[in-house]
C-alpha positions in Angstrom: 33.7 -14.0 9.4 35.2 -14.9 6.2 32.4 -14.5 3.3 33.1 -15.7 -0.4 30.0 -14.5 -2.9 26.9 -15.7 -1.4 28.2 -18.1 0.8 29.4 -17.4 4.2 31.9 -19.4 6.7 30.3 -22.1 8.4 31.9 -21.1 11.7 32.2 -23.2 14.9 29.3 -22.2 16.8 31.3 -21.1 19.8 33.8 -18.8 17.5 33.1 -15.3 19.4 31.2 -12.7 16.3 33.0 -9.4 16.8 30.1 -6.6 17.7 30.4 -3.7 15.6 30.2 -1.4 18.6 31.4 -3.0 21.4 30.1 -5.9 23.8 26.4 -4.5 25.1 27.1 -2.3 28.7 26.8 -5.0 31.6 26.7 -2.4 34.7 26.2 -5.6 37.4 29.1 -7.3 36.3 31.0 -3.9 36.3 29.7 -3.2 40.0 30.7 -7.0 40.9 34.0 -6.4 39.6 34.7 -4.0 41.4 33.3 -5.2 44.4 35.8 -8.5 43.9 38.5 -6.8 43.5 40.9 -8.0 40.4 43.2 -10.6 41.9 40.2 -12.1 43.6 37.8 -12.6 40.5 38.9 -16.0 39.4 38.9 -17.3 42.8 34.8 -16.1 42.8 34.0 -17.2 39.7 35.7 -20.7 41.1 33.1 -20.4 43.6 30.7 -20.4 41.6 31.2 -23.0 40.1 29.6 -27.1 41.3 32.9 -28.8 40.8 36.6 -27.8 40.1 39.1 -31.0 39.3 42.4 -31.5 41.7 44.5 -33.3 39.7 45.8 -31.9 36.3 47.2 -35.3 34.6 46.0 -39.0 34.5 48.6 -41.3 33.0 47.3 -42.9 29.9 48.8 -46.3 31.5 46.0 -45.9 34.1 43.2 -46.0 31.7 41.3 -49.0 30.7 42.8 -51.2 27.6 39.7 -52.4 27.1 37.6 -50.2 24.3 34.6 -50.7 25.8 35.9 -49.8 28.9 38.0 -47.4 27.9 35.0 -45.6 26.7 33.2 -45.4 29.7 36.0 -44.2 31.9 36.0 -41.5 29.7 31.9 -40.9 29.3 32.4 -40.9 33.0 35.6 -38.7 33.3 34.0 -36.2 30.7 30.2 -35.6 32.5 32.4 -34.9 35.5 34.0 -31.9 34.0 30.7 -30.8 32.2 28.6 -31.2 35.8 31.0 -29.3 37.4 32.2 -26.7 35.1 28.1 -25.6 35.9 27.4 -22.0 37.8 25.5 -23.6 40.6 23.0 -20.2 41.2 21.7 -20.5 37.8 22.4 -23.9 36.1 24.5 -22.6 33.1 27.6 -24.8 31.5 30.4 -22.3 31.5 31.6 -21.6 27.8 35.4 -22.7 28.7 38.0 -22.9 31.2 42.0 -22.6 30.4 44.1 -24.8 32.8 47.6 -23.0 32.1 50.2 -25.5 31.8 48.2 -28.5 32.6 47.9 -26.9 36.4 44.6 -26.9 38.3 45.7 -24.1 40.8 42.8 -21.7 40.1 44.8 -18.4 40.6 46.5 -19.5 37.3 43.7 -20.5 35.5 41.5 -18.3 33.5 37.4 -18.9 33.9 35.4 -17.7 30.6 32.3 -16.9 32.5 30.1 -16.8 29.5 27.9 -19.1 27.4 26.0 -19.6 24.6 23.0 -21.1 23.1 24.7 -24.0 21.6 26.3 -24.9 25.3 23.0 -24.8 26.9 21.1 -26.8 24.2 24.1 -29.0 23.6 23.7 -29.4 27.9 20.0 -31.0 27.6 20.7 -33.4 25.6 23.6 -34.4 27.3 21.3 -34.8 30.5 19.5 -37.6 28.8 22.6 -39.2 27.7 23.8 -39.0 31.3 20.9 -40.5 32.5 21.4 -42.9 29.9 25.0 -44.2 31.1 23.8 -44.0 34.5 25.7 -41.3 35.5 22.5 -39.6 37.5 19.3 -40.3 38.4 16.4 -38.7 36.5 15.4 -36.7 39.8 18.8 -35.1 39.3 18.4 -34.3 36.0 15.1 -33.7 36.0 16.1 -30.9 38.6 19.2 -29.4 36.7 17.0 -29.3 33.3 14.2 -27.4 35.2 16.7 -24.9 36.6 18.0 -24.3 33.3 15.0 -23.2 31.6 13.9 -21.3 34.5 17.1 -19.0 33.8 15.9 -19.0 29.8 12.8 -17.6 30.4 14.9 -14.8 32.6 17.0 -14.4 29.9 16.8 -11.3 27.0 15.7 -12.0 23.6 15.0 -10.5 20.4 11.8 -11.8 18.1 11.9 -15.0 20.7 15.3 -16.1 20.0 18.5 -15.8 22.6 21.4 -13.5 21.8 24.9 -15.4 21.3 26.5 -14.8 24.5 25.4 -14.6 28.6 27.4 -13.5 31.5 26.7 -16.2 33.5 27.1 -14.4 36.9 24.6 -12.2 36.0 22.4 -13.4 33.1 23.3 -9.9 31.6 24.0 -10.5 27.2 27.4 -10.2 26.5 26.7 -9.9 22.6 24.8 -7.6 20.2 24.4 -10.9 18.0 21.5 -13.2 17.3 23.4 -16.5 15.4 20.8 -18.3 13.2 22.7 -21.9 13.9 23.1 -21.2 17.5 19.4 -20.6 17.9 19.4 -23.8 16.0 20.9 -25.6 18.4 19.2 -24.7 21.2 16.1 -25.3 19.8 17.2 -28.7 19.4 17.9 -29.2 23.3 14.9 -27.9 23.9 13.3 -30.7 22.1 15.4 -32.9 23.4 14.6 -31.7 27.1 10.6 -31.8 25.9 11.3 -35.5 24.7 13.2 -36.3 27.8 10.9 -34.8 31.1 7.6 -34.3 29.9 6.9 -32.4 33.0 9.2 -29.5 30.8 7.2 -30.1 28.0 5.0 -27.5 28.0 7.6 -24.7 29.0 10.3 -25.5 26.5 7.6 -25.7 23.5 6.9 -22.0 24.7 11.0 -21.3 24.4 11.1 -23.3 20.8 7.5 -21.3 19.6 9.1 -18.0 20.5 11.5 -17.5 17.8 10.0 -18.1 13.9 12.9 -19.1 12.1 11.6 -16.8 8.8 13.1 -13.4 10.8 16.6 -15.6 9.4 14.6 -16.6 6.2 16.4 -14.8 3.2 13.4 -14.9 0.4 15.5 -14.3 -2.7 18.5 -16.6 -2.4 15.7 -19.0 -0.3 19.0 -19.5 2.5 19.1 -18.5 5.9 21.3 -15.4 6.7 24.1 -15.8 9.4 21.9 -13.9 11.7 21.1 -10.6 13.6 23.1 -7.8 14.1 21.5 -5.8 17.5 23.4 -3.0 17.0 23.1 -2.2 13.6 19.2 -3.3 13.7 20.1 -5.7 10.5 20.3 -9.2 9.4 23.9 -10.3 8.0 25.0 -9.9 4.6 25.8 -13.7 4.8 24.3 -16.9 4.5 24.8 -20.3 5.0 24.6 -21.5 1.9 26.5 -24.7 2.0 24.3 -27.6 3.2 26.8 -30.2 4.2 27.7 -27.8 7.7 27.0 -28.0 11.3 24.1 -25.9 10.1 21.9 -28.3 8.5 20.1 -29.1 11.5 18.4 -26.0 11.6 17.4 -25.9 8.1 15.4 -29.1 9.1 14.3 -27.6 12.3 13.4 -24.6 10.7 11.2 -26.8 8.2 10.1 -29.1 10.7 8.3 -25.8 12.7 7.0 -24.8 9.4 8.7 -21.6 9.8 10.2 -21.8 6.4 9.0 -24.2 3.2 10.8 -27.4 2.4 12.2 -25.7 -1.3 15.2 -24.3 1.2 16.5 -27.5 1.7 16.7 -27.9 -1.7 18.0 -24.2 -2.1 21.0 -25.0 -0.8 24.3 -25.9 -2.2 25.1 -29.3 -2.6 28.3 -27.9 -4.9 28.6 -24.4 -6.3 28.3 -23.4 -9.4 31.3 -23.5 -12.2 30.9 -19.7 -12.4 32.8 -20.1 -9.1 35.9 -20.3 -9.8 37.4 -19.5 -6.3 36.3 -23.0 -4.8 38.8 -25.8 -3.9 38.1 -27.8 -7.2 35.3 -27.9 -10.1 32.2 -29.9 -9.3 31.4 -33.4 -11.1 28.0 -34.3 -12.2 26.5 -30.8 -11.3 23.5 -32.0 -13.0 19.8 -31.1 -11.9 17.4 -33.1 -9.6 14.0 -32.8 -8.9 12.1 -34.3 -5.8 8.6 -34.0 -5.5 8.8 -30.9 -7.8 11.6 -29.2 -5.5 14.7 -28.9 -8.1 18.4 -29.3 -6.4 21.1 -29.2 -8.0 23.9 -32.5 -7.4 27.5 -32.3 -7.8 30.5 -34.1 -6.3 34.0 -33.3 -5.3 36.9 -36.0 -6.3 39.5 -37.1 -4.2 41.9 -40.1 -5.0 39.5 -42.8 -5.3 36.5 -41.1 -3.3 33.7 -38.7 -4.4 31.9 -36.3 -1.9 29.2 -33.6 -1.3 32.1 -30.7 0.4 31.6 -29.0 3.3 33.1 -25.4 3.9 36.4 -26.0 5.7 36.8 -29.8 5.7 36.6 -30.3 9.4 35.3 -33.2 11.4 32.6 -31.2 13.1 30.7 -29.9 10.1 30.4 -33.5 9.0 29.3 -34.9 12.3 28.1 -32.2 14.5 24.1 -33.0 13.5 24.8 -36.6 13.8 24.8 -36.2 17.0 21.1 -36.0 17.6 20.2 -37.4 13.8 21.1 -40.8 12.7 21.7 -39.4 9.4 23.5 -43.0 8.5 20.2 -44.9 9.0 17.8 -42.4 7.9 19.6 -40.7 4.9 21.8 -43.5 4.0 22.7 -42.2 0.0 23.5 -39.2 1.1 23.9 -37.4 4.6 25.0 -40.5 5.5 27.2 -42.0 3.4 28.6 -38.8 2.9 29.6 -38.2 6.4 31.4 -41.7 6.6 33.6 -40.5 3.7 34.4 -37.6 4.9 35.7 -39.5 8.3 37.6 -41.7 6.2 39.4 -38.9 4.1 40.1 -37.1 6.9 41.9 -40.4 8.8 43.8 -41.6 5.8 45.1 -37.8 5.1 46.3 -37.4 8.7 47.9 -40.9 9.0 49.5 -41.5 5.7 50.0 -37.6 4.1 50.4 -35.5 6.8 52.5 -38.9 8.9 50.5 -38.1 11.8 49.9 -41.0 13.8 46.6 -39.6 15.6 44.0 -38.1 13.4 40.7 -35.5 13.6 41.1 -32.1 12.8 38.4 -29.2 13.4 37.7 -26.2 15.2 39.5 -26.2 18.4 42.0 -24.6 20.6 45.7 -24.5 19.5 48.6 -24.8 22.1 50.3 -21.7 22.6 47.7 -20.1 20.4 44.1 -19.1 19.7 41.3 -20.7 19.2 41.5 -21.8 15.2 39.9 -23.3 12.3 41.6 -27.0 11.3 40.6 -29.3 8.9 41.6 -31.2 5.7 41.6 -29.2 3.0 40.3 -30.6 -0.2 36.8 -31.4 2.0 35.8 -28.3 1.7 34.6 -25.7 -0.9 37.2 -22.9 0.8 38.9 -25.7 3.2 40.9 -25.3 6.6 44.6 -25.9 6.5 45.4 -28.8 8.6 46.7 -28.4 11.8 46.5 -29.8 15.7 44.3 -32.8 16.7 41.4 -32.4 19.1 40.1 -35.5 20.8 36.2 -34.1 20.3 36.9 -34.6 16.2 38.4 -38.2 17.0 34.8 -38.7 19.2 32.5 -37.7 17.1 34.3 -40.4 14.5 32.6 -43.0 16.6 29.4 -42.4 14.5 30.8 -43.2 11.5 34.0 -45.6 12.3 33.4 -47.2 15.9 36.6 -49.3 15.8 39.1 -47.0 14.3 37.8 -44.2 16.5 38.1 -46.0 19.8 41.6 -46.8 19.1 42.7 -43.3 17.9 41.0 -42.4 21.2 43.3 -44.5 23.3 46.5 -43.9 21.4 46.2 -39.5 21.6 45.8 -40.6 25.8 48.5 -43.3 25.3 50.9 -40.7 23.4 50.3 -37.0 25.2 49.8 -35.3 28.1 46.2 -34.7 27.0 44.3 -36.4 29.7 42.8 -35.3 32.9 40.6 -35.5 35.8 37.5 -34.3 33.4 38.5 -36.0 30.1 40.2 -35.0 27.3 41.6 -31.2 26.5 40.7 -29.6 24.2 43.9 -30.0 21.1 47.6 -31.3 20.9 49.8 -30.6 18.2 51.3 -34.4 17.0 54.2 -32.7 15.4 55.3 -30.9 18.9 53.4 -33.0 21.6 52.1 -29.5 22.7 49.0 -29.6 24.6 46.0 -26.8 24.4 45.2 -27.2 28.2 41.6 -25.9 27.9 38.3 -27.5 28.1 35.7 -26.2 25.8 32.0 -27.0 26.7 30.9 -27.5 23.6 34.0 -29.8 22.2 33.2 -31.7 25.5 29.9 -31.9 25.0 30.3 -33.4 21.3 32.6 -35.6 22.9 30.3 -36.7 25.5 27.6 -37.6 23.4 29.2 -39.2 20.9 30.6 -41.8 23.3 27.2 -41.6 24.9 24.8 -42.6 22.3 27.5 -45.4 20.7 27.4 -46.9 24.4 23.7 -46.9 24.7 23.0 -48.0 21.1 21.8 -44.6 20.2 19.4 -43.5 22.8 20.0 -40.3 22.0 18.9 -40.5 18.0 15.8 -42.3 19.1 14.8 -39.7 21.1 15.5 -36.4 19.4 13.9 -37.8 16.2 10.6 -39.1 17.8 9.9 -35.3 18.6 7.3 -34.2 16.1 9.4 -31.3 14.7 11.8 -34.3 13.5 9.1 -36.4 12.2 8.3 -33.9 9.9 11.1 -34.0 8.2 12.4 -37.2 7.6 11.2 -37.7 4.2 13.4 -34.9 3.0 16.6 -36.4 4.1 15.3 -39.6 2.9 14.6 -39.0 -0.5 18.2 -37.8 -2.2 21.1 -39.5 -3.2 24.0 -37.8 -3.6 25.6 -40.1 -5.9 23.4 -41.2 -8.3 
C-alpha cells in the first residue's frame, strides 16, 4: 500500500494486502488439492458452487429500452450471478470469478475461491434488497443469512474481528491481515442482517460486540490505523486519514458502538495541511471550525467552476461506496452529500468532454488484459488515480447521485461493448480499445446490485440500515457540517 506522511491509500477493500511472511499454512486445502488432482480443481470448485451461467454474451439489442425496465433486467440479471457465484456447503459469495475471453466453459475459467469480509457483509444487505425487488422470498433469505453467520461464528478471529481473507472450501484464513475498513463493512451487514431477520438479531449483535474498534484506534493522531498485521503481532504504520473514502462508514460505526469518541470524526482530514506540499493542489478556505466544542478543520479543492472536499484517488467508489447503506444526500446534505454529487458530476463531465470518452465511471476495478488497478479522475483526489477503463459498478453507484444520466450511461456501455452477460455486467472495458475485463467481482457486483436496488425500491435499503441504533447514534454528526460555508 502506497503511504504519503500520515495518510495512507484508501484501497479498494478487496485489493489483496501482501503478508509479510507468506499466506497463513492451510494444510486441508493442501490435502484437497492433492486429492483433486490439478486439472480437476476448477471443475470442483465449479461444483461447489449454487449456480454457473451458460451463455457468455447477451446482445445489448435484447435488453429493455425502457430505463426503468432496463434496470430491473439488470437488478435481476446481477442477483443471479451473486446467488449463484455462492459455495453452497457453507453460504460464502466467492471473491471473483474470471470468464477468459467472454467463455463460460469452466475448464478455462479461473474460480478465486476466497472471500472477504466486505463480500459477506456487502452479501446481507444485498439479501434485503433482494427481497426488496422480489427476487426471493424471505424464507429463502431468511435461510441463506442464517447459514452465513453460522459459518462466522466457525470462522478464526483476532480481538473479535475476521481476518481479510477465507478459503472458502475450507473456512481455513488465507491472510495474516485484520483490515480496519473491512471489519467495517461487515459490521455494517451485520446490522443490516439484525435490521432485516430479527430472529438473527441476537447472534449477529454477538458478531458486531466482538470486535472494539479502539484495538484500530490510533490515540495520538486520533485516526484509525489500516489495521493488524498477524504475523508481525503489530498494527500498521498507516492510517486512514482522509475522511471523504469508502472508510467513513466505519469511523461512524466505530462511533456509533462507542468504541471510539466522536472528536475522530472531526480528527480527520477534510484537506491536508499547506505543509503538504505533495498533494494534488493547495487547499482553499482551510480555516477552523468548531462543532459542539470538537474543532475540524475545512478546506476545499477547486476545479473549473466546482469546489470539493477530495478524496484520495478520485474514484467513484470512495465517493459513493457508504452511500450505499447511508443516505448521506438527505441526511448530510452541506456536506457528505452535496459533496458526493460533485464528485459524480466531475467525474462524468471529465470522461465525456476531456478524456472524449463517450461512457464514463472510473474506480477500482479489473483491467482487460491486465490486473486488477486503481482508476479514477485525478484532480479528485489529494494523491489521485490516473484515469483509465470504465467499470459499470462506478456507472451504478452514480444512480445515487444522478438517476437519469446514470441509467443512460448504463444502457449505452451495454449498447456499445461486449460487456453484458447472463449475470450482469463485467467487471471493466477500456472505451479507447472496446477491450473487455471478462471477470465478475463480488463486491463491484454487489455495489452494483444495490445501487439499482435501493433507487428501484425508493431506498429501502437506507431506511433500514439507518434505523439500526448504532446509526441513530450518529446522525447528528453528519448532520451538523457544511463543507462550504
Amino acid at each position: 500500500m502506497l503511504t504519503v506522511g500520515l495518510l495512507a491509500l484508501a484501497t479498494h477493500p478487496a485489493v489483496v494486502v501482501a503478508d509479510h511472511m507468506g499466506p497463513p499454512p492451510r494444510p486441508i486445502k493442501d490435502n484437497w488439492q492433492l486429492e483433486v488432482g490439478g486439472k480437476d480443481l476448477q471443475a470442483r470448485l465449479k461444483e461447489r458452487l449454487v449456480g454457473w451461467p451458460t451463455t457468455a454474451l447477451v446482445k445489448g439489442s435484447e435488453l429493455p429500452k425502457d430505463g426503468q425496465a432496463f434496470l430491473q433486467r439488470v437488478a435481476a440479471d446481477t442477483w443471479r450471478g451473486l446467488a449463484a457465484l455462492t459455495d453452497k456447503e457453507n453460504g460464502l459469495p466467492l471473491d471473483t470469478v474470471n470468464f477468459s475471453d467472454a467463455s463460460v466453459d469452466p475448464s478455462r475459467s479461473l474460480v478465486g475461491d476466497y472471500t472477504s469480509p466486505t463480500n459477506i457483509g456487502m452479501r446481507f444487505v444485498s439479501l434485503g434488497a433482494a427481497m426488496d425487488l422480489k427476487l426471493i422470498d424471505r424464507r429463502q433469505a431468511l435461510a441463506a443469512a442464517e447459514k452465513i453467520v453460522s459459518t462466522l461464528e466457525r470462522l478464526e478471529r483476532h480481538e473479535g474481528f475476521f481476518y481479510n481473507y477465507y478459503d472458502t472450501t475450507t473456512l481455513e484464513r488465507s491472510s495474516h491481515f485484520v483490515s480496519f475498513v473491512d471489519s467495517a463493512w461487515l459490521t455494517a451487514g451485520l446490522m443490516a442482517a439484525r435490521q432485516t431477520f430479527p430472529e438473527l438479531a441476537q447472534r449477529c449483535s454477538q458478531l458486531i460486540d466482538q470486535g472494539n474498534y479502539r484495538f484500530f484506534y490510533d490515540e495520538n493522531l486520533r485516526h484509525m490505523r489500516q489495521g493488524y498485521e498477524a504475523d508481525h503481532k503489530h498494527l500498521t504504520d498507516q492510517h486512514y486519514g482522509v475522511m471523504f473514502t469508502e472508510a467513513r462508514l466505519g469511523s461512524l460505526l466505530a462511533i456509533g458502538k462507542g468504541d471510539v469518541p466522536a472528536e475522530h470524526w472531526f480528527a480527520m482530514h477534510r484537506t491536508l495541511p499547506e505543509d503538504h506540499t505533495w498533494q494534488a493542489q493547495t487547499p482553499i478556505g482551510r480555516h477552523p471550525k468548531n462543532f459542539d466544542g470538537l474543532e475540524t478543520r475545512g478546506g476545499r479543492y477547486r476545479y473549473k467552476d466546482w469546489e470539493f472536499v477530495p478524496s484520495w484517488g478520485g474514484s467513484m467508489f470512495e465517493a459513493l461506496m457508504p452511500r450505499l447503506v447511508v443516505d448521506e444526500g438527505k441526511l448530510a446534505p452541506n456536506s457528505l452529500g452535496r459533496n458526493g454529487a460533485i464528485h459524480t458530476e466531475i467525474q462524468r463531465r471529465y470522461a465525456l468532454e476531456e478524456l472524449k470518452y463517450p461512457v464514463w465511471g472510473m474506480s477500482p476495478s479489473a483491467t482487460p488484459g491486465g490486473p486488477y488497478h486503481e482508476y479514477g479522475a485525478k484532480m479528485l483526489g489529494v494523491s489521485g488515480y490516473q484515469p483509465g477503463v470504465v467499470t459499470p459498478h462506478a456507472a451504478a453507484l452514480a444512480l445515487l447521485t444522478e438517476p437519469k444520466q446514470a441509467t443512460a450511461n448504463l444502457m449505452e456501455l451495454a449498447r456499445r461493448y461486449p460487456v453484458y452477460g447472463e449475470y450482469g455486467f463485467y467487471d471493466a472495458v477500456d472505451p479507447n480499445t472496446g477491450k473487455v475485463a471478462y471477470q465478475q467481482l463480488t463486491l463491484d457486483q454487489s455495489m452494483m446490485f444495490l445501487a439499482i436496488a435501493n433507487h428501484l425500491s425508493g431506498g429501502k435499503v437506507h431506511k433500514r440500515f439507518t434505523s439500526d441504533p448504532i446509526m441513530q447514534k450518529v446522525l447528528p454528526l453528519i448532520r451538523k457540517e457544511n463543507f462550504f460555508d
